[in-house]
N, CA, C and O atoms as CSV, one atom per row, in Angstrom:
chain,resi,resn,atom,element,x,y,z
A,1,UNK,N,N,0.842,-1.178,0.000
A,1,UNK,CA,C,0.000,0.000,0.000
A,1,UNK,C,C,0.891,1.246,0.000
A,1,UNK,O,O,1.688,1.267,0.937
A,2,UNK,N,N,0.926,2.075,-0.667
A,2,UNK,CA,C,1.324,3.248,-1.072
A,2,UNK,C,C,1.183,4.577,0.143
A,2,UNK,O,O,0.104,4.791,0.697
A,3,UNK,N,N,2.060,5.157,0.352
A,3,UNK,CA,C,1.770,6.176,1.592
A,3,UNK,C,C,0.949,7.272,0.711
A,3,UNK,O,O,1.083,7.483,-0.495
A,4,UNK,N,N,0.032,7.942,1.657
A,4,UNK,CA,C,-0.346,9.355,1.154
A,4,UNK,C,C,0.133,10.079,0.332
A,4,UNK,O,O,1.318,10.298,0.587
A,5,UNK,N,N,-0.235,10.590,-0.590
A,5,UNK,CA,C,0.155,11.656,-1.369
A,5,UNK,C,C,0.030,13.042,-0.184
A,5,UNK,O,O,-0.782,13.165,0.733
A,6,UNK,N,N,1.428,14.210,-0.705
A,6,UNK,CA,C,1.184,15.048,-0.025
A,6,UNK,C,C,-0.513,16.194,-0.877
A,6,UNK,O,O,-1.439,16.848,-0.395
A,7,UNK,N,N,-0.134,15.898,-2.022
A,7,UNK,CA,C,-1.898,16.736,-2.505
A,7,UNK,C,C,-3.004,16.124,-1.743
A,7,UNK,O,O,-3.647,16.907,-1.044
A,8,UNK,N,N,-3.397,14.737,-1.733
A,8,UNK,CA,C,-4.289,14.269,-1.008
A,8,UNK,C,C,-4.184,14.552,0.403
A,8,UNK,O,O,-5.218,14.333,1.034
A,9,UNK,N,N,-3.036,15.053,1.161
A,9,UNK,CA,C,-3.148,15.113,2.145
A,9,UNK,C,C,-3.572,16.757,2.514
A,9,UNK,O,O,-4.418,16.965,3.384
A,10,UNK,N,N,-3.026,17.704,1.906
A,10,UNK,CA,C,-3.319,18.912,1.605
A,10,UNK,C,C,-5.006,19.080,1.087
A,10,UNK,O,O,-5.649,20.121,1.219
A,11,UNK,N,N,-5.443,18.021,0.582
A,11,UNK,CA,C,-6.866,18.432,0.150
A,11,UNK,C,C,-7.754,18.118,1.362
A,11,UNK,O,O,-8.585,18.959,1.706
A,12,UNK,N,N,-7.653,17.155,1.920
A,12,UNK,CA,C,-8.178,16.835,3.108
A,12,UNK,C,C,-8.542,17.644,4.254
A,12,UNK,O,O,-9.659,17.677,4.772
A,13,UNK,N,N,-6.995,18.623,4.792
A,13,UNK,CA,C,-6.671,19.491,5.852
A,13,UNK,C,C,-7.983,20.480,5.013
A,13,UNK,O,O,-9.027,20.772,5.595
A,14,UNK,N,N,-7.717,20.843,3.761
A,14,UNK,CA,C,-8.810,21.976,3.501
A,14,UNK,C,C,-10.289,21.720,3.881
A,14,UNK,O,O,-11.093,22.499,4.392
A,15,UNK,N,N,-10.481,20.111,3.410
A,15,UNK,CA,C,-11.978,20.305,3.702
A,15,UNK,C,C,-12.431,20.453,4.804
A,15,UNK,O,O,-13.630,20.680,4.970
A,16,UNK,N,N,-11.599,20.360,5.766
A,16,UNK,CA,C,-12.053,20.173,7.138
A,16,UNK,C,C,-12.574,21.712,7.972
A,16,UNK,O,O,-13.379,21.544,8.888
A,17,UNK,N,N,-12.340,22.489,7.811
A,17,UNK,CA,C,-12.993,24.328,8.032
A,17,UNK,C,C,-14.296,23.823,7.258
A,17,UNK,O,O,-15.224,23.725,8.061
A,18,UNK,N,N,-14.566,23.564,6.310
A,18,UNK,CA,C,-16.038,23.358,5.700
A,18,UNK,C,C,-16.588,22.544,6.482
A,18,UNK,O,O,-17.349,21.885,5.773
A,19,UNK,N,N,-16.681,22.079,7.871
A,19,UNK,CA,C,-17.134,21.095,8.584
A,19,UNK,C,C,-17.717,22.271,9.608
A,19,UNK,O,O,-18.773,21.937,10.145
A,20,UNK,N,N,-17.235,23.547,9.964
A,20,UNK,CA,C,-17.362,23.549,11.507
A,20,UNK,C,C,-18.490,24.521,11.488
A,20,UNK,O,O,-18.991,24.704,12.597
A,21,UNK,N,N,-19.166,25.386,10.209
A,21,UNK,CA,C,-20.334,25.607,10.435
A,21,UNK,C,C,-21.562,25.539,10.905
A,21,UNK,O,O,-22.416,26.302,11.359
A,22,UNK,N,N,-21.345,23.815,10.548
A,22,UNK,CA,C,-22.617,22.646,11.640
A,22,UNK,C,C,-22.694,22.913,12.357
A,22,UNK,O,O,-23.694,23.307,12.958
A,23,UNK,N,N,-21.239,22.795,12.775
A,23,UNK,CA,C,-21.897,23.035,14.649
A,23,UNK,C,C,-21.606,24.745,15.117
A,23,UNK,O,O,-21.670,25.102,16.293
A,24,UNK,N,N,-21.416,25.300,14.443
A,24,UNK,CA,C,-20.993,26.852,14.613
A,24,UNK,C,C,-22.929,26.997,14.878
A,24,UNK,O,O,-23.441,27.036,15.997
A,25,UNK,N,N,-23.486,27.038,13.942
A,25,UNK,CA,C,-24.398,28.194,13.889
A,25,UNK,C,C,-25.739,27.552,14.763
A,25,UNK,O,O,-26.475,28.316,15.388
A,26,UNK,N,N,-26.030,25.711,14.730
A,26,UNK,CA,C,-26.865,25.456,15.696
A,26,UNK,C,C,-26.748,26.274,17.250
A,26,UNK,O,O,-27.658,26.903,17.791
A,27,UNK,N,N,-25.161,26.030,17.847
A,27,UNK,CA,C,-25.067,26.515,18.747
A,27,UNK,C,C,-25.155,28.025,19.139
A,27,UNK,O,O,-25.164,28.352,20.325
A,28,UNK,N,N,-25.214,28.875,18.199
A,28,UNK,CA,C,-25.327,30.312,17.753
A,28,UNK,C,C,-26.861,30.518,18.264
A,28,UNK,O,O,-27.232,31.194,19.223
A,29,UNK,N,N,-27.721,29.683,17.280
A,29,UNK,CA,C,-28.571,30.001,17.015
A,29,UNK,C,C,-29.526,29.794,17.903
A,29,UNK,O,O,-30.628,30.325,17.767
A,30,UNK,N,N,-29.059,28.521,19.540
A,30,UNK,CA,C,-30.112,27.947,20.381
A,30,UNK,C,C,-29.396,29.294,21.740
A,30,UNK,O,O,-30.134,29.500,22.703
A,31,UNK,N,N,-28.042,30.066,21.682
A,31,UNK,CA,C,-27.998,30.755,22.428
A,31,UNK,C,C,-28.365,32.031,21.967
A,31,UNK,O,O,-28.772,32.643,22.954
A,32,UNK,N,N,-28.421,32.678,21.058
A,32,UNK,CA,C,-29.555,33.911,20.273
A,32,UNK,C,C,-30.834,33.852,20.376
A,32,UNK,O,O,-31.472,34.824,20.781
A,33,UNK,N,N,-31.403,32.718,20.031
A,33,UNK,CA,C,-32.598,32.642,20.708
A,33,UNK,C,C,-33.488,32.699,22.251
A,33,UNK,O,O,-34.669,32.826,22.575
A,34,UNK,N,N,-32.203,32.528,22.942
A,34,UNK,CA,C,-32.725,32.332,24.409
A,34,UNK,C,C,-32.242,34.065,24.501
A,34,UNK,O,O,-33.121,34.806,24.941
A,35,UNK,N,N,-31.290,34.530,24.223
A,35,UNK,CA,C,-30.879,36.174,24.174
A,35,UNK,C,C,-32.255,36.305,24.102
A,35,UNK,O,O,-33.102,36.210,24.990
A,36,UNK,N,N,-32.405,36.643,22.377
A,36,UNK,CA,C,-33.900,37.348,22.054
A,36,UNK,C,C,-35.135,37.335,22.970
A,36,UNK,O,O,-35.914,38.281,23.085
A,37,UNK,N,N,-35.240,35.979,23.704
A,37,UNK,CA,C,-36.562,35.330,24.619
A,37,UNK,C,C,-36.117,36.346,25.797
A,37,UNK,O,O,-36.971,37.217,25.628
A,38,UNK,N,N,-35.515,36.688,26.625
A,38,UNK,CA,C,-34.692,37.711,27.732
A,38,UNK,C,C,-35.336,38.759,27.536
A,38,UNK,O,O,-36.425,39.082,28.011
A,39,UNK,N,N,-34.421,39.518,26.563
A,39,UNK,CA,C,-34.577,40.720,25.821
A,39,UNK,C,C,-36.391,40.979,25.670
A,39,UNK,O,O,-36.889,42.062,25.975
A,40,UNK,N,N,-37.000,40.124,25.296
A,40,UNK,CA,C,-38.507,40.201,25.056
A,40,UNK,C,C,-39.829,40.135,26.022
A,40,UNK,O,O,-40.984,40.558,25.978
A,41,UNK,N,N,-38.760,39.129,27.203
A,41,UNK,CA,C,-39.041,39.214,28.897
A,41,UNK,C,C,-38.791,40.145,29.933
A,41,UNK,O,O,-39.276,39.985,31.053
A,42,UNK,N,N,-38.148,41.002,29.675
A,42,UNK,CA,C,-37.396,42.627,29.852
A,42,UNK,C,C,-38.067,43.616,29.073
A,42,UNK,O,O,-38.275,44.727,29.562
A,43,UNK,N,N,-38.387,43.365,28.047
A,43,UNK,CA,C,-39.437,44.613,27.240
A,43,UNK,C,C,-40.625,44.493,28.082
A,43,UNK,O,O,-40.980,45.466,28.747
A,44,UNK,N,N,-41.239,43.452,28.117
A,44,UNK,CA,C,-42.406,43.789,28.445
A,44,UNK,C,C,-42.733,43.786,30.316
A,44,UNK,O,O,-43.759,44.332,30.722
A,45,UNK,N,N,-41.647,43.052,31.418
A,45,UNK,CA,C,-41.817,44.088,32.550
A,45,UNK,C,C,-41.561,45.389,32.431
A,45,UNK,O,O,-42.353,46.214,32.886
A,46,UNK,N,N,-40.521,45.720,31.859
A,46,UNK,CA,C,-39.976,46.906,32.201
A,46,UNK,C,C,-40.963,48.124,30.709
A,46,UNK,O,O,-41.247,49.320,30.780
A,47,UNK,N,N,-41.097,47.578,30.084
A,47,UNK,CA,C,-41.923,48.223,28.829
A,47,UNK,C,C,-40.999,50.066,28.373
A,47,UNK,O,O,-41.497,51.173,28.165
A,48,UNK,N,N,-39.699,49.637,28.385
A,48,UNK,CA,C,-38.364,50.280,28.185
A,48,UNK,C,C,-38.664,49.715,26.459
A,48,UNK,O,O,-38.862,48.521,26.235
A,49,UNK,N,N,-38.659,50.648,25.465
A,49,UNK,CA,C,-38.556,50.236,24.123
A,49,UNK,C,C,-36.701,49.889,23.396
A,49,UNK,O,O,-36.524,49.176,22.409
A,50,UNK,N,N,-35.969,50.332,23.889
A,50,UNK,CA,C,-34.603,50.072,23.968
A,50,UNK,C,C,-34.595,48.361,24.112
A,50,UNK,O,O,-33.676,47.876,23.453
A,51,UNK,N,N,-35.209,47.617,24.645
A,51,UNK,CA,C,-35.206,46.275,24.762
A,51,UNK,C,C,-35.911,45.546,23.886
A,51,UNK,O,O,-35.824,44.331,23.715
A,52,UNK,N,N,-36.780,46.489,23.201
A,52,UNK,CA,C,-37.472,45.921,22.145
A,52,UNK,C,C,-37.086,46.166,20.766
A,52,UNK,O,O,-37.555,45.586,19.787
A,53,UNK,N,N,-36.008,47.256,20.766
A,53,UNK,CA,C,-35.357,47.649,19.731
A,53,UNK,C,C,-34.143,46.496,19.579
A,53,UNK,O,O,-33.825,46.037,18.482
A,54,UNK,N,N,-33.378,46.011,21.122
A,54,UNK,CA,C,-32.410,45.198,21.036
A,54,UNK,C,C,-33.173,43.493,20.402
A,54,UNK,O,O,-32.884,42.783,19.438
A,55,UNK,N,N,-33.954,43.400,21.222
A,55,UNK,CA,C,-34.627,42.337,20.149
A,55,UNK,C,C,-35.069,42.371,19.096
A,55,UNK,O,O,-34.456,41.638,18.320
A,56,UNK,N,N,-35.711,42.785,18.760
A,56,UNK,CA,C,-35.948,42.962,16.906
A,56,UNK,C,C,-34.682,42.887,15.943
A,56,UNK,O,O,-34.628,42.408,14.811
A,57,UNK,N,N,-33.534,43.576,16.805
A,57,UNK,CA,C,-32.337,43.859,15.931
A,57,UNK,C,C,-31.857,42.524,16.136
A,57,UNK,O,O,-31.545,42.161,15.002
A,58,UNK,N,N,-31.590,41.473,17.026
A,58,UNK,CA,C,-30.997,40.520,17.158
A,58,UNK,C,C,-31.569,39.253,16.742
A,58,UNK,O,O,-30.944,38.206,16.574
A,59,UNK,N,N,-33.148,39.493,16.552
A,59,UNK,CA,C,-34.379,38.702,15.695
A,59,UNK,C,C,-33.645,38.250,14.569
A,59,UNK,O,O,-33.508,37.052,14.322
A,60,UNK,N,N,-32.941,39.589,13.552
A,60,UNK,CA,C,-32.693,39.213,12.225
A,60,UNK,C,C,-31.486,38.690,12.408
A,60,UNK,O,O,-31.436,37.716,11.656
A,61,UNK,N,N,-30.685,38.773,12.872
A,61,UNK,CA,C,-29.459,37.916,13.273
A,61,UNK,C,C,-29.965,36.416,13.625
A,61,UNK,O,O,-29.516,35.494,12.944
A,62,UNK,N,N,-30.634,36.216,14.381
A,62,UNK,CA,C,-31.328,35.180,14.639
A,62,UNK,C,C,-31.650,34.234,13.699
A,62,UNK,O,O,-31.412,33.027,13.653
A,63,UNK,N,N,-32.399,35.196,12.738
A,63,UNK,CA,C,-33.081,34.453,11.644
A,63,UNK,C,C,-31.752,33.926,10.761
A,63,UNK,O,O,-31.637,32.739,10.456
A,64,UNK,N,N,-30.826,34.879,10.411
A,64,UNK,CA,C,-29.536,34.367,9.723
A,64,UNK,C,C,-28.681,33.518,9.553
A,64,UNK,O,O,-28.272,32.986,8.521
A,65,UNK,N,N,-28.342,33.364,10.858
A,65,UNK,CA,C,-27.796,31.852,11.834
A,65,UNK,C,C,-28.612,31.098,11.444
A,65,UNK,O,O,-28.374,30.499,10.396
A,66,UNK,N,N,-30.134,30.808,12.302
A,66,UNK,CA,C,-30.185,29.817,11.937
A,66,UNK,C,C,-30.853,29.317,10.584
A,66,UNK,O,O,-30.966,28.096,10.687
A,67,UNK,N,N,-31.406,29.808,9.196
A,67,UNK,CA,C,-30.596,29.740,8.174
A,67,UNK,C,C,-29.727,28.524,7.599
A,67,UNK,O,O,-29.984,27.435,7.084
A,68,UNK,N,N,-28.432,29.330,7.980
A,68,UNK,CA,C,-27.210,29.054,7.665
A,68,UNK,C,C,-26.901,27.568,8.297
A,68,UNK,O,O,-26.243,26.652,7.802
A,69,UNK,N,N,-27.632,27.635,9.631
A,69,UNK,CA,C,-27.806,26.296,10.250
A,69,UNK,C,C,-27.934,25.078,9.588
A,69,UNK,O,O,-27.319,24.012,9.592
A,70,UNK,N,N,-29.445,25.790,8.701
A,70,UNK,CA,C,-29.993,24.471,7.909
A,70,UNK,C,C,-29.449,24.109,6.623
A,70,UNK,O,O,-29.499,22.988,6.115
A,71,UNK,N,N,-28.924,25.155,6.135
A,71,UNK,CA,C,-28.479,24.777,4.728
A,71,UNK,C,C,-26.727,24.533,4.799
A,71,UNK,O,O,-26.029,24.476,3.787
A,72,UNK,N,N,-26.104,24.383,6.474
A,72,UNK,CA,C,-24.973,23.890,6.228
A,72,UNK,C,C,-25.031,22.560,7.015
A,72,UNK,O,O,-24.072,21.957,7.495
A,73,UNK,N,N,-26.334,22.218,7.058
A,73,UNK,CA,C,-26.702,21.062,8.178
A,73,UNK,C,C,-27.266,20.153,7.377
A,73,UNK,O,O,-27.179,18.988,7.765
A,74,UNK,N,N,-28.014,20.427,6.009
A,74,UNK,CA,C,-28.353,19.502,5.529
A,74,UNK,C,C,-27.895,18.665,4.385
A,74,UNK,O,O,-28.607,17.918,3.715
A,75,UNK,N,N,-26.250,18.945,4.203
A,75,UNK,CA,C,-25.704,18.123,3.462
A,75,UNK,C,C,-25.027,16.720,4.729
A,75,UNK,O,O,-24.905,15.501,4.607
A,76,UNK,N,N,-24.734,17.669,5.847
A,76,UNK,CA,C,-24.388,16.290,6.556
A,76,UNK,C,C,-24.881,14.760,6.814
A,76,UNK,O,O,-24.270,13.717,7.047
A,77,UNK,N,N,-26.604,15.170,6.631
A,77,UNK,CA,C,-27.198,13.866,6.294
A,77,UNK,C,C,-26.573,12.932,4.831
A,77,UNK,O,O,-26.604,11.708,4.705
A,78,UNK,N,N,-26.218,13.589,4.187
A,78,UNK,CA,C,-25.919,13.055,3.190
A,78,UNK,C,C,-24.504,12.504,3.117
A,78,UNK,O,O,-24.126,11.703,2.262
A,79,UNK,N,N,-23.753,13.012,4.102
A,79,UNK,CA,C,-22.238,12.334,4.599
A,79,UNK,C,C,-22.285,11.685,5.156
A,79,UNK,O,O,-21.262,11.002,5.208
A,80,UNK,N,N,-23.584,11.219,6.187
A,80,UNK,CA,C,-23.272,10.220,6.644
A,80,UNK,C,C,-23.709,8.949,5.836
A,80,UNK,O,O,-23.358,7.890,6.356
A,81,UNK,N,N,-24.297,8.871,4.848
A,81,UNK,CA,C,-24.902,7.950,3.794
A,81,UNK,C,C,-23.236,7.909,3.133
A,81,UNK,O,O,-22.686,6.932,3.641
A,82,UNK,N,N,-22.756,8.276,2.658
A,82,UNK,CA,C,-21.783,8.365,1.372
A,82,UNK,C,C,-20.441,8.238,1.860
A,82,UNK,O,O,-19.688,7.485,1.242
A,83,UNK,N,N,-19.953,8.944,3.021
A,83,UNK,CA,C,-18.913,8.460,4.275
A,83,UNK,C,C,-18.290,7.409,4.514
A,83,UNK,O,O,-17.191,6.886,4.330
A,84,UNK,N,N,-19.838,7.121,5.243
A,84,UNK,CA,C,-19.796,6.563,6.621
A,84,UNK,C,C,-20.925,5.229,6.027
A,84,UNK,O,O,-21.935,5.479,6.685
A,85,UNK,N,N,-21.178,4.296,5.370
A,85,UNK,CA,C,-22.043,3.634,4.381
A,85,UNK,C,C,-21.992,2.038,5.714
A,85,UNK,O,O,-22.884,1.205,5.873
A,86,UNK,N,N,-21.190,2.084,6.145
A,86,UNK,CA,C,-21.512,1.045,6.874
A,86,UNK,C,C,-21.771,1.391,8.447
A,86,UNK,O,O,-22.494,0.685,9.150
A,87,UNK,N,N,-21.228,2.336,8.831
A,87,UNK,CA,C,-21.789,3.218,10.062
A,87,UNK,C,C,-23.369,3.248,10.043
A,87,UNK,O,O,-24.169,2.766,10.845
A,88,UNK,N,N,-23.570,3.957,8.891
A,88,UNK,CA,C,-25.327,4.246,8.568
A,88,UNK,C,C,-26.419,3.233,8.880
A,88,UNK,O,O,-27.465,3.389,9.510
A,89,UNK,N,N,-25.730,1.757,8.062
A,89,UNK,CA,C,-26.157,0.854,8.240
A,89,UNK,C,C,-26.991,0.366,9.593
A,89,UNK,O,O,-28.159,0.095,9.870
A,90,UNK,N,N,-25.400,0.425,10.435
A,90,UNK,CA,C,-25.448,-0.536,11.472
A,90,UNK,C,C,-26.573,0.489,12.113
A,90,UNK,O,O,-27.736,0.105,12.239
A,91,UNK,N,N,-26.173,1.783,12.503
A,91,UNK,CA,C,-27.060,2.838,13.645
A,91,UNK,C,C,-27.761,3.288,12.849
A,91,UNK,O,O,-28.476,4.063,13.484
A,92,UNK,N,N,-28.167,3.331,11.388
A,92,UNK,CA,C,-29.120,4.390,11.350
A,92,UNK,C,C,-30.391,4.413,11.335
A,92,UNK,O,O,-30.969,5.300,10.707
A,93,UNK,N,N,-31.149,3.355,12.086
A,93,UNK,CA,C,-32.458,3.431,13.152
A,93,UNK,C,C,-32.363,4.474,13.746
A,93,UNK,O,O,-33.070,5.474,13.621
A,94,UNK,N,N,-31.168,4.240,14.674
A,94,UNK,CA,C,-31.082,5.535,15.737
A,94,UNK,C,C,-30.765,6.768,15.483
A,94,UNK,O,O,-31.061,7.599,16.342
A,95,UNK,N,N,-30.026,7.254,14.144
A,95,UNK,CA,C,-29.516,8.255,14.358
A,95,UNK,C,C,-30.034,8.598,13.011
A,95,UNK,O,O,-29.653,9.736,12.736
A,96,UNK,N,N,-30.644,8.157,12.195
A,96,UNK,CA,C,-31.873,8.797,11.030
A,96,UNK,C,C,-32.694,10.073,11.934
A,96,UNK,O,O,-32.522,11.292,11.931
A,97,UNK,N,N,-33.548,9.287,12.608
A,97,UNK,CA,C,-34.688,10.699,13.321
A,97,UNK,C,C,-33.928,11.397,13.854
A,97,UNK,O,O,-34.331,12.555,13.961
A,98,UNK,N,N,-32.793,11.162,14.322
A,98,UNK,CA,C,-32.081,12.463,15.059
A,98,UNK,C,C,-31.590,13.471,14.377
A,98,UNK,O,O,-31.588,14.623,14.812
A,99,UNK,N,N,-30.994,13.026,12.908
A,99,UNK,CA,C,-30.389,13.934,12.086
A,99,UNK,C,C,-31.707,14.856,10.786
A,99,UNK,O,O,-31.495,15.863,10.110
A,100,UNK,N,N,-32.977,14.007,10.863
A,100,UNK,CA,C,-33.422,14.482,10.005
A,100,UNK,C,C,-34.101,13.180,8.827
A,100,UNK,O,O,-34.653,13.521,7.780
């Protein structure tokens, strides 16, 4: 068996930054949301419009993330089919409904 090529090994290191979005923006997006929920629980004791201005503004951020969530989340279903082909197999009872 032949050692690595250094291109193949160089192509690899690249794809791997195209991975960390997944989990970048879910986690973005479940702590922005609990922000916004605050911010919207604070507007309305305090009925200060400054808190309702900070939510609305962080709404569309909100919406952006998560987004970006789904459309960098939903090729991973498809890595784990094409990957991972015998992984899928064995677990993917279990880990089908979880991913989608």
């Amino acid at each position: 068996m032949a050692p690595p090529s250094k291109e193949g090994e160089r192509a690899a290191r690249a794809g791997v930054p195209l991975h960390y979005p997944e989990r970048v923006f879910p986690a973005f997006s479940i702590g922005s949301s609990a922000f916004v929920a605050t911010l919207l629980v604070l507007w309305r004791r305090t009925a200060q419009s400054h808190y309702h201005r900070l939510a609305r503004f962080w709404t569309k951020i909100f919406a952006v993330s998560f987004a970006m969530g789904v459309v960098s989340g939903i090729p991973l279903s498809y890595e784990f089919g094409t990957n991972w082909a015998r992984f899928s197999l064995a677990a993917g009872n279990v880990i089908g409904p979880l991913v989608g």
